[in-house]
MARMAR-378767 format. One line per 2 residues: number of its first residue (from 0); their letters; for each residue x, y, z of C-alpha. Coordinates in nm, 4 decimals. Example, Ala and Ser with C-alpha at 12.3 -4.5 7.8 and 13.67 -1.06 7.14 Angstrom:
BEGIN
0	AS	1.2300,-0.4500,0.7800  1.3670,-0.1060,0.7140 $
***
This chain:
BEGIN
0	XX	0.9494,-5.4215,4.4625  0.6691,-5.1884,4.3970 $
2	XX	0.6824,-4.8236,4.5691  0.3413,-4.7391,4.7706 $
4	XX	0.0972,-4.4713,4.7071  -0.1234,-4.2819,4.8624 $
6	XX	-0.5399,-4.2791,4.8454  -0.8548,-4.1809,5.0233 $
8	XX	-0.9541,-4.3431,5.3786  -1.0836,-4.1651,5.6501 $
10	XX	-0.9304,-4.2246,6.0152  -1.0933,-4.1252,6.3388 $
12	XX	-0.7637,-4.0874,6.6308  -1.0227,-3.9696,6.9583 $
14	XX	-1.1912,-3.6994,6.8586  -1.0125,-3.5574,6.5935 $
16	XX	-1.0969,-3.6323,6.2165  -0.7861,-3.7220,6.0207 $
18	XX	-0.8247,-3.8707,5.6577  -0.5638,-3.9286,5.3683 $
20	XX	-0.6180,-3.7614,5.0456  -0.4164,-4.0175,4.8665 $
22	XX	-0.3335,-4.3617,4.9487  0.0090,-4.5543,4.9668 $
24	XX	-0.0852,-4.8673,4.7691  0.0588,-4.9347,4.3912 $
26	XX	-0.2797,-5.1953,4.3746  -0.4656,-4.8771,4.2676 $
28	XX	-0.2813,-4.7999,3.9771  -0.4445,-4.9667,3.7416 $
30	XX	-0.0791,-5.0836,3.5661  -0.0124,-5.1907,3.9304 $
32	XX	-0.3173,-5.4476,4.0253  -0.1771,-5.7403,4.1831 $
34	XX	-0.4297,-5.9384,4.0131  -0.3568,-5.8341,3.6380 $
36	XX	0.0165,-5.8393,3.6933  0.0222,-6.1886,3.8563 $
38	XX	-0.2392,-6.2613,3.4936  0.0242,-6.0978,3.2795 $
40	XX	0.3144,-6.2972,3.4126  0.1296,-6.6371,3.4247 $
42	XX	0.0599,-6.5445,3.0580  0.3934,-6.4953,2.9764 $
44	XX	0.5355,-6.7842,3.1191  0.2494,-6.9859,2.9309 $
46	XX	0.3500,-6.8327,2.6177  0.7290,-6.9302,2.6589 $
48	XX	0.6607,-7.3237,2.7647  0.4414,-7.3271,2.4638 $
50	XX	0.6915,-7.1632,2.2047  1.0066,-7.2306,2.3916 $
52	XX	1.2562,-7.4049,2.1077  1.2454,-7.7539,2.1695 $
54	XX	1.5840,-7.8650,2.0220  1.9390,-7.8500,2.1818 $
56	XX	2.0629,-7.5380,2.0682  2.1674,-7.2564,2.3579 $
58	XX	2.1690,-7.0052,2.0968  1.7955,-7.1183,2.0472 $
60	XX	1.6718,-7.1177,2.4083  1.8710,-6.7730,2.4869 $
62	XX	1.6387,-6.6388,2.2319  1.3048,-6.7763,2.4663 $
64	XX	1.4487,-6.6914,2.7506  1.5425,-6.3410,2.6194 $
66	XX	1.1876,-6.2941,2.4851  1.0725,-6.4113,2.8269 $
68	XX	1.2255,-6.1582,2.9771  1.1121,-5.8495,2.7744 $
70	XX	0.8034,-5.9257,2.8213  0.8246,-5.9227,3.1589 $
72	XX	1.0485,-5.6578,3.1623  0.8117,-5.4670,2.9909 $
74	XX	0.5022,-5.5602,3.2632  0.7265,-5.3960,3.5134 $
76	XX	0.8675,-5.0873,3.3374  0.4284,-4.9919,3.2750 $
78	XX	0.3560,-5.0639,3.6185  0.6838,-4.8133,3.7496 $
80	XX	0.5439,-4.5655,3.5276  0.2519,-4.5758,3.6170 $
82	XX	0.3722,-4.5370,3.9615  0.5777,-4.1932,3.8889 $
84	XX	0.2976,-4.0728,3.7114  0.0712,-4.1032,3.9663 $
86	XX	0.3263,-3.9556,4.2147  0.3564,-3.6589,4.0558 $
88	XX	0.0292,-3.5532,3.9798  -0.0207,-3.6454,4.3657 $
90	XX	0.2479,-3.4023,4.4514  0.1313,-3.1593,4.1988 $
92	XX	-0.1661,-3.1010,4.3894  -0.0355,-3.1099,4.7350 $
94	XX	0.1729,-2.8388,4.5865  -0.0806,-2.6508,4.4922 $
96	XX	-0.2484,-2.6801,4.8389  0.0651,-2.5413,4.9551 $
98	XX	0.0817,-2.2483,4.8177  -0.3005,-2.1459,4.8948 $
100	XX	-0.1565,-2.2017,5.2993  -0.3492,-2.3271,5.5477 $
102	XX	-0.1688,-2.6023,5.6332  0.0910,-2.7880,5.9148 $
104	XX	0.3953,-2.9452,5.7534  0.4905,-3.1982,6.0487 $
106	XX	0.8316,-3.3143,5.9238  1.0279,-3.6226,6.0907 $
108	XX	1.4230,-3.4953,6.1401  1.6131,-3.6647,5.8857 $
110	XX	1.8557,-4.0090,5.9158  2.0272,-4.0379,6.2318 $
112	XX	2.3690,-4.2448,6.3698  2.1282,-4.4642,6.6105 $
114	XX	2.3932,-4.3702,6.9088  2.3557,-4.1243,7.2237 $
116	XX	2.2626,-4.1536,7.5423  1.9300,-3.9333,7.5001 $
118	XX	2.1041,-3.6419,7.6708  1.9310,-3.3089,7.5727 $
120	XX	2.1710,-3.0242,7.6450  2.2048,-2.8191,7.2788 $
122	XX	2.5441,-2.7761,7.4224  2.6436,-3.1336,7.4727 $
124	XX	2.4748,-3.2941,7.1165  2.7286,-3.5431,7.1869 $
126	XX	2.5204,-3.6889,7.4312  2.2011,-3.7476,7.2100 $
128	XX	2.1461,-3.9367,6.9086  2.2389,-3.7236,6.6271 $
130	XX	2.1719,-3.6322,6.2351  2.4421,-3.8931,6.0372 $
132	XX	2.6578,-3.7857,5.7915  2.3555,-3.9136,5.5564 $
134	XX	2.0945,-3.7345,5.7226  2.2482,-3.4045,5.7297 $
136	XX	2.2917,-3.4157,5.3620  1.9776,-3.5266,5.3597 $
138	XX	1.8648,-3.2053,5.5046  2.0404,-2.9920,5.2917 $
140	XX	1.8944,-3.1382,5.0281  1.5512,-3.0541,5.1042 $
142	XX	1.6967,-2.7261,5.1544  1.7537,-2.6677,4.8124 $
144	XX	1.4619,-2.7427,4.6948  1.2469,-2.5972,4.9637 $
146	XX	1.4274,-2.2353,4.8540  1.3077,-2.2872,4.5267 $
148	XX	1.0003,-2.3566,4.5876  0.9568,-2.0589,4.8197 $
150	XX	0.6502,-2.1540,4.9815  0.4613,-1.8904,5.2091 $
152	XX	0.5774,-2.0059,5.6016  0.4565,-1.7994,5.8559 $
154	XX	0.6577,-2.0402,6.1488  0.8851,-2.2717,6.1726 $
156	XX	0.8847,-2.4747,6.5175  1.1306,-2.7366,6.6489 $
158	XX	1.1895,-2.9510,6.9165  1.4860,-2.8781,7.1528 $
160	XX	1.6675,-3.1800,7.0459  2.0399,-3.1393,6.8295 $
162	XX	1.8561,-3.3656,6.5466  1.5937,-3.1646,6.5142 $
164	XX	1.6968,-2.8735,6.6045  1.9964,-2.9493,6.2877 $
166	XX	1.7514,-3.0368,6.0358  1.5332,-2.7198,6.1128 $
168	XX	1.8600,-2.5338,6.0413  1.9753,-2.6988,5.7281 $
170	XX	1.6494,-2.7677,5.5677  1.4209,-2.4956,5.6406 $
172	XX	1.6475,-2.2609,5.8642  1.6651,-2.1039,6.1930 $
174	XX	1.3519,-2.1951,6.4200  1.1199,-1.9113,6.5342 $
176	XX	1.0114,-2.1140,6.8111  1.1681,-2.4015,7.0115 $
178	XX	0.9310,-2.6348,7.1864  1.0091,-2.9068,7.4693 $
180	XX	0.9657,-3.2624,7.3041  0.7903,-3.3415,7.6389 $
182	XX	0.5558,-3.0265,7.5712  0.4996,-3.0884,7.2046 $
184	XX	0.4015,-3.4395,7.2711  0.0939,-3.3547,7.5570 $
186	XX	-0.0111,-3.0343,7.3327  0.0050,-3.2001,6.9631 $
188	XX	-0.3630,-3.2859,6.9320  -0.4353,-2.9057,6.9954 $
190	XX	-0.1413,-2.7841,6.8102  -0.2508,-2.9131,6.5010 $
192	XX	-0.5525,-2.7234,6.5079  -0.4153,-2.3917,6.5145 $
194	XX	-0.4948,-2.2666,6.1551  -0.1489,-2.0174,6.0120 $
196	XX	-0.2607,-1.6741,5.9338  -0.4371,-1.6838,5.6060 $
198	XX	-0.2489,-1.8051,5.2776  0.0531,-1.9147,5.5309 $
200	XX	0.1625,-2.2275,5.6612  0.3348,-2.3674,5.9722 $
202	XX	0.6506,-2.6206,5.9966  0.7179,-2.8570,6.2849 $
204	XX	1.0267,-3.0307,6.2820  0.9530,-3.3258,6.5275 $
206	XX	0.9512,-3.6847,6.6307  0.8146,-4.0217,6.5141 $
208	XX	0.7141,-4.0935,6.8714  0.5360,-3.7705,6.9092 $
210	XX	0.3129,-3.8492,6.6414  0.2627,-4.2051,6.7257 $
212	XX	0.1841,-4.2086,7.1089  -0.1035,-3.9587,7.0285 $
214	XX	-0.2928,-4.0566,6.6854  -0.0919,-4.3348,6.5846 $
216	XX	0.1010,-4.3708,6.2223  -0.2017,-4.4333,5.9301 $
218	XX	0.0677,-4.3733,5.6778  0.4653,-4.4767,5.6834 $
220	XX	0.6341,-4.1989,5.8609  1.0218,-4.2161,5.7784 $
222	XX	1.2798,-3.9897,5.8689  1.2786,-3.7269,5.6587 $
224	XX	0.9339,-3.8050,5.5799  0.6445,-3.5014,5.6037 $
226	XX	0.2789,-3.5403,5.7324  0.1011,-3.2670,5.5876 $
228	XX	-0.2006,-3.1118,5.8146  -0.5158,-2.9044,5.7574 $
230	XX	-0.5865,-2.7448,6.0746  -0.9778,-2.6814,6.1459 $
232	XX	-1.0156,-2.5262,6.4391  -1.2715,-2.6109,6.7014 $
234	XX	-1.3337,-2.9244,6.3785  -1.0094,-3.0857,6.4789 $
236	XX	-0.7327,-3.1179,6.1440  -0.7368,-3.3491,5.8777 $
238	XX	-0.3671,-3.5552,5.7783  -0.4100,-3.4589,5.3967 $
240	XX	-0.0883,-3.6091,5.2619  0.2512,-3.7458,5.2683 $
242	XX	0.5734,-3.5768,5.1242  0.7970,-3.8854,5.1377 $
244	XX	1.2111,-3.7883,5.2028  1.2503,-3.9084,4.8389 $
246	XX	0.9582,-3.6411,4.7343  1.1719,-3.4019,4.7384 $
248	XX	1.3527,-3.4574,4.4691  1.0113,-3.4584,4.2217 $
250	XX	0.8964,-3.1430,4.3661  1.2541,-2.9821,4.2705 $
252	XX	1.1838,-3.1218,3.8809  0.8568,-2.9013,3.9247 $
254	XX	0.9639,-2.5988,3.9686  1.2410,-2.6285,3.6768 $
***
């Protein structure tokens, strides 16, 4: 029921440092402790078996059950605030980090049709598992927001797959450089700490399996989703965030 969020724990993937500035997990917001809502709930049931009516009237045990239910309604609606709150002012920041540069945005391609035979000619896509009807709109809706928020991008790099290769096009446009799956996946550890020429920074538009057969996933990693990097050089990179597919939408209401 509860969407996660992100906080602080350091990871160590070989020899490269990678730690989360924010964590997934609605049981640190305070509105959101699993402790105090399971508390507020057993208290609310307790107070409705002690003041329930006790005669045979519906009318009369609607009103319990309605009062009941506010209450809990109301346990819920604090904790979901809480939640977007939270969210945003996460985002906020990241935002802000943005804009200063410095950083890899390693974005998932958006939802696919799960069919293909894992061809990878660009000029048979019909051969590979492609972007869905969902997932392309998907993409375009990032699009929209990522022109708004005209962030400084010095590169953008995709895979030579159609569903990457779409959602570089619709979302962030055409690719400056196209990179082998095969290649990305035995270079990624050094990729990622290639720092973008100052205030700048880089997009990959890439794979879940990329990601996960080198460092593993510390984080959920959707399509759509975006792991966002802070190269270091010779230090390795740092996985700093999360811009969830949904995300987008919130960092559109910012820049309104």
């Amino acid at each position: 029921m509860f969407k996660r969020f992100l906080v602080l724990i350091p990871l160590l993937f070989s020899s490269f440092l990678i730690t989360t500035s924010a964590q997934d997990d609605a049981l640190y917001i305070e509105a959101c402790r699993l402790n105090s809502l399971y508390q507020q709930i057993e208290e609310a049931i307790t107070t409705y078996a002690a003041t329930r009516t006790i005669d045979s009237s519906t009318d009369g045990a609607l009103v319990s059950v309605k009062a009941l239910n506010d209450t809990i309604e109301g346990i819920y609606t604090e904790c979901l605030e809480a939640q977007q709150e939270a969210r945003f002012d996460y985002l906020s920041a990241l935002l802000d980090d943005l804009y200063e540069g410095g950083h890899i945005l390693y974005v998932r391609h958006t939802h696919t049709d799960r069919v293909g035979s894992g061809g990878t000619d660009r000029e048979k896509c019909e051969t590979e598992r492609n972007l869905s009807t969902r997932g392309r709109d998907e993409a375009i809706a990032i699009n929209a927001v990522f022109s708004q928020l005209a962030l400084p991008i010095n590169e953008i790099i995709s895979t030579e797959l159609c569903r990457t290769l779409d959602t570089t096009e619709l979302a962030f446009g055409r690719p400056d450089t196209i990179i082998l799956r095969s290649e990305l996946e035995q270079t990624l550890a050094d990729v990622l700490t290639v720092e973008p020429p100052t205030g700048t920074n880089t997009i990959i538009v890439a794979h879940i399996g990329t990601i996960n057969r080198n460092f593993g996933l510390p984080i959920p990693f959707d399509e759509g989703d975006t792991y966002v990097f802070r190269p270091m050089g010779t230090n390795g990179f740092e996985l700093v965030g999360r811009i969830a597919l949904q995300d987008w939408e919130l960092l559109g209401e910012m820049t309104e």
